[in-house]
C-alpha positions in Angstrom: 83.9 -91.4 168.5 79.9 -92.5 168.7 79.6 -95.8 167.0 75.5 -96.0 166.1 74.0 -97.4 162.8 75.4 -94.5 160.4 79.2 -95.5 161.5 81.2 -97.1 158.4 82.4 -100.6 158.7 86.0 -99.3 158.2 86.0 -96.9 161.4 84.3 -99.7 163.8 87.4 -102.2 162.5 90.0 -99.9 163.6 88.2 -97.2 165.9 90.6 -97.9 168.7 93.8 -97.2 166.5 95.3 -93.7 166.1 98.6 -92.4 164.9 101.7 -92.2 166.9 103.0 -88.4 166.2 99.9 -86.7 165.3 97.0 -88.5 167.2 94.7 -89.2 164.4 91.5 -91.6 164.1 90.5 -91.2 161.1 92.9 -92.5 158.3 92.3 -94.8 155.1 95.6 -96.1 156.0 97.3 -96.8 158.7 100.4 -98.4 158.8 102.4 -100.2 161.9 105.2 -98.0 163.3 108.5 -99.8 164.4 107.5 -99.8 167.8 104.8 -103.0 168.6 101.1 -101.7 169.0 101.9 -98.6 167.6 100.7 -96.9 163.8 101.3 -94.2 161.7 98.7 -92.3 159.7 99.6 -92.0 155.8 101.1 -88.1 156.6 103.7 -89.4 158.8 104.6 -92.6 157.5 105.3 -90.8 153.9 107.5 -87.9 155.9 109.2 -91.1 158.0 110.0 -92.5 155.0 111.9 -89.2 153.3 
């Protein structure tokens, strides 16, 4: 990811995060996996959760 002066706030807060299973950046939420240091993007935590 380039971070210049047209990045949003939200990705330059959390531009080193990405999801555990899938390997995404770029999620409104991201939520802490069980494991520590880890996240899940809202795709996975929702099919984690079923």
């Amino acid at each position: 990811m380039v971070i210049d002066a047209n990045t949003p706030t939200f990705f330059l807060l959390i531009h080193d995060r990405q999801c555990n299973i899938c390997k995404v950046t770029k999620s409104l939420n991201l939520y802490r996996h069980s494991e520590p240091g880890q996240y899940l993007c809202q795709s996975c935590y929702d099919r984690e959760r079923k």
